[in-house]
C-alpha positions in Angstrom: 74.4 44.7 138.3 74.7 42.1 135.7 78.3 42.2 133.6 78.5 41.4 130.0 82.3 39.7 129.4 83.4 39.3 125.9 86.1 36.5 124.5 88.4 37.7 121.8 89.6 35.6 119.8 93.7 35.8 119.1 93.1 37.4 115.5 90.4 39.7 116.9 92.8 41.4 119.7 95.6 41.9 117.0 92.8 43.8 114.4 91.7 45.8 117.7 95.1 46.3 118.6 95.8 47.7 115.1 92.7 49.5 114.7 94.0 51.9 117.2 97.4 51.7 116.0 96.2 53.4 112.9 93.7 55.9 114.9 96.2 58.7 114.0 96.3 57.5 110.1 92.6 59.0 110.0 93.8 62.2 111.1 93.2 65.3 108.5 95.6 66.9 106.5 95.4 70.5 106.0 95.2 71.8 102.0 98.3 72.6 100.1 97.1 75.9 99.0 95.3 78.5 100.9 92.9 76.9 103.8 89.6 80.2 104.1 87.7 78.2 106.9 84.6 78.2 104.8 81.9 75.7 106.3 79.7 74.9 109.3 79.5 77.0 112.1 80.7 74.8 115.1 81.6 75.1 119.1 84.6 72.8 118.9 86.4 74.0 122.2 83.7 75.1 124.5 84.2 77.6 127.2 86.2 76.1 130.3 89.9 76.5 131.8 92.9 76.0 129.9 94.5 74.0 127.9 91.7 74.4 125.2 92.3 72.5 122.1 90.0 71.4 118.3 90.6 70.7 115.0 89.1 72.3 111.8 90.1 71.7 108.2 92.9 69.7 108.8 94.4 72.2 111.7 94.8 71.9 115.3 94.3 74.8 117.3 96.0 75.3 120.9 95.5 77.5 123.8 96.9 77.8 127.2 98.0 80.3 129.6 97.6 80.9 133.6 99.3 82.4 136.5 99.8 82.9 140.5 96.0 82.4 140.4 96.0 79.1 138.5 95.3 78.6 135.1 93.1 81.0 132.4 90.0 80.3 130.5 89.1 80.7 126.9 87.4 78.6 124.1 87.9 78.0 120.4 85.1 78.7 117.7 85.0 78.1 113.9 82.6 80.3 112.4 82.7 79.1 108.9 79.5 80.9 107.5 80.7 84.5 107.9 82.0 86.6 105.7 85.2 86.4 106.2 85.1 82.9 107.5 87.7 82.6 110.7 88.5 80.2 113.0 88.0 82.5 117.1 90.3 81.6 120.0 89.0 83.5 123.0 90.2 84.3 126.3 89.1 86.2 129.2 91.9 84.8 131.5 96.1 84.9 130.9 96.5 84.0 127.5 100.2 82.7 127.2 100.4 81.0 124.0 98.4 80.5 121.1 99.7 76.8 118.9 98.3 76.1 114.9 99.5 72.6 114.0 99.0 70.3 110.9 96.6 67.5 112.1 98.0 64.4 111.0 101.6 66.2 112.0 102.5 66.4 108.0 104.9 68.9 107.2 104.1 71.9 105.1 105.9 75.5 104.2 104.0 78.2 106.0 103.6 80.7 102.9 101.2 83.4 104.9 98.6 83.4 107.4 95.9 86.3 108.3 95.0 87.2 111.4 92.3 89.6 113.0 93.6 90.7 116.5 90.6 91.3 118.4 91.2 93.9 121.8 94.8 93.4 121.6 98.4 95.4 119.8 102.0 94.8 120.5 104.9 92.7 119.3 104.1 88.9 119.6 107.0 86.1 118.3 105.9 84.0 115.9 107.9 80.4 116.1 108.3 77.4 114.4 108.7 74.1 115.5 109.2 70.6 114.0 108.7 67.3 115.7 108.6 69.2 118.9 111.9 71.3 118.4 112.4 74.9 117.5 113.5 75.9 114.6 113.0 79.4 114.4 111.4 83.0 115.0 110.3 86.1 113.7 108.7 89.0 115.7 105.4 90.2 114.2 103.4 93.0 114.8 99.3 93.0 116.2 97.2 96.1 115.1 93.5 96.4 115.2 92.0 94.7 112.1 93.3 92.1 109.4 96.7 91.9 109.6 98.6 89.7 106.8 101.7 87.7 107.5 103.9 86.6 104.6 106.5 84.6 105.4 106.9 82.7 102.1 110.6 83.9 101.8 111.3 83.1 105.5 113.2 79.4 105.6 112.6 79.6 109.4 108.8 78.4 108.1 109.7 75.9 105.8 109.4 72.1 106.9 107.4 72.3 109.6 104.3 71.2 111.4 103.7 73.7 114.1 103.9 77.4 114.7 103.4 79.3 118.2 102.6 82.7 119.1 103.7 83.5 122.3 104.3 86.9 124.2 100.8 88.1 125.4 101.8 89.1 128.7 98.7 86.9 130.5 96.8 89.2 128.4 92.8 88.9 129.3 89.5 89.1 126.8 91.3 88.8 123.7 89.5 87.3 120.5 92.1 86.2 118.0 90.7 85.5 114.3 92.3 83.3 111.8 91.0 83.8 108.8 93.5 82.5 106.2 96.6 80.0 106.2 98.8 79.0 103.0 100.9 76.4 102.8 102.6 74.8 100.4 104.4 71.4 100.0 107.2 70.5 102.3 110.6 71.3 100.8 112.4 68.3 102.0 115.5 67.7 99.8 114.7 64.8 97.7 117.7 63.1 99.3 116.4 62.9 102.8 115.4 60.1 104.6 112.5 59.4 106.8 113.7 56.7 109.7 111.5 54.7 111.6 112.0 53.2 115.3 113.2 50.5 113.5 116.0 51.5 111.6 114.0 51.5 107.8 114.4 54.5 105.9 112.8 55.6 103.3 114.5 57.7 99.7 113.9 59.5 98.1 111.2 61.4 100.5 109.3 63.2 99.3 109.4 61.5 95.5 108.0 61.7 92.0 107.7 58.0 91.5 109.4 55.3 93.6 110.7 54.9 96.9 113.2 52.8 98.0 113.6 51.2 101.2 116.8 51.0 103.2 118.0 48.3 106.5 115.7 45.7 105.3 117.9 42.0 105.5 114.7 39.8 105.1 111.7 39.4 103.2 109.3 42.2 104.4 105.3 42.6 103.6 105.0 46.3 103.1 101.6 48.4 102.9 100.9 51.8 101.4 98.0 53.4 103.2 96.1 56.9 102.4 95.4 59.1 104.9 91.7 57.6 105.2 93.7 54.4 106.2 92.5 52.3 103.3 95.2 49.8 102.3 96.1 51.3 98.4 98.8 49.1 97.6 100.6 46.3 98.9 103.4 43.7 98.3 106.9 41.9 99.5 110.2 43.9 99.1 113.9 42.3 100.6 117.5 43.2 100.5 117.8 42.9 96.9 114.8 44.1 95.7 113.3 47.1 97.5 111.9 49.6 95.3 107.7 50.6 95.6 106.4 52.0 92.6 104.3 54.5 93.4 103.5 56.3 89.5 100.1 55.2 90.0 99.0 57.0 93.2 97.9 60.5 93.0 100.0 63.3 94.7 99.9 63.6 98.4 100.6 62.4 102.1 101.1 58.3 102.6 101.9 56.1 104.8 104.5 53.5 104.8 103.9 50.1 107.1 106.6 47.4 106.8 105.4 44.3 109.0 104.3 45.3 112.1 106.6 48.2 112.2 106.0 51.8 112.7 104.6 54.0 109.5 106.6 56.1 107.9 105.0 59.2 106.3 105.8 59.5 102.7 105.1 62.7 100.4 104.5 62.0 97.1 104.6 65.1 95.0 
């Protein structure tokens, strides 16, 4: 067998290192708005034991379940040239949770979703969850059909970036549809700050205009990157002077990189 070795050169290794440093930059975002699943029709979690896991339209879509036996079985389907359009999560073996997060892990204010439960009715708990901690619950109920969800007044639902179901009792050949989810913005006071590992923060967060940046002693290089992880604006802030003007950019989700640190999402609404 003949072996190929490549020699990286110093620069080269850090621009590979970053590259995947940024991999989860080029994650999607989901649509402030309502999010119909309108599109290709596409196998993105195939049939095979749990967990099963994809991604369509800027949501991430989570299964798992087993018991005495081992673990169950399902896959996840977007069918996106029906009529409705629906994302299909499928089991035929001890479904224990079903998870819908943002992609990129933005937050967002879950506003409604729709949901067609397919060979299943009972109470099911719907949660939230942000950063990996609860935050809240609500018990829904699953009837044959559409069923619509409005949670808009709920402030369990607001700031978050992941909501469970939970509560199917191992149940086996279900077909859950999602048909519709509406979010809007995250309603982050406009006083709080977003900290990084290494102590920057970042105010107001979300913002209208500028940000300032907070802990910095030295003279920084800063970047503002889009969520395609194109560089959109850069420059030098330090103790004295550390505001980023950011009246140019359109609204939505950034990212904040000071040095060699780690980003900081920024909203800009």
């Amino acid at each position: 067998m003949n072996l190929t070795y490549i020699t990286l050169s110093k620069k080269q290794m850090v621009w590979l290192f970053l590259s995947f440093s940024f991999i989860t930059v080029l994650s999607a975002q989901p649509t402030i708005g309502t999010t119909t699943f309108d599109g290709t029709d596409a196998n993105i979690a195939p049939y095979s034991i749990f967990p099963r896991t994809g991604s369509v339209q800027g949501w991430d879509f989570y299964m798992d379940g087993y018991d005495t036996g081992g673990p169950g079985a399902g896959a996840i389907y977007h069918s996106g040239t029906t009529n409705p359009s629906y994302v299909s999560l499928f089991t035929q073996q001890y479904l224990s949770s079903i998870r819908i997060s943002s992609e990129d892990g933005s937050e967002f204010d879950l506003d409604n979703i729709v949901i067609e439960w397919g060979d299943f009715t009972g109470d099911v708990s719907l949660r939230s969850y942000r950063d990996g901690n609860f935050v809240g619950q609500l018990t829904i109920s699953a009837t044959q059909g559409y069923n619509n969800y409005d949670v808009s007044s709920n402030t369990n639902f607001d700031n978050i970036d992941q909501i469970r179901f939970l509560g199917f009792g191992g149940v086996s050949n279900m077909n859950v549809k999602i048909d519709e989810i509406t979010i809007s913005a995250s309603s982050l006071s406009i006083d709080e700050f977003d900290i990084n590992r290494n102590g920057f923060a970042v105010y107001p967060n979300p913002t209208t205009d500028y940000i300032n940046v907070k802990n910095v002693y030295d003279k920084v290089d800063y970047q503002i990157i889009d969520i395609q992880g194109a560089v959109i604006v850069q420059g030098k802030i330090n103790q004295n002077d550390s505001e980023i003007n950011l009246t140019k950019l359109p609204l939505g989700l950034y990212f904040l990189k000071i040095d060699n640190q780690q980003p900081i999402k920024v909203l800009k609404l």
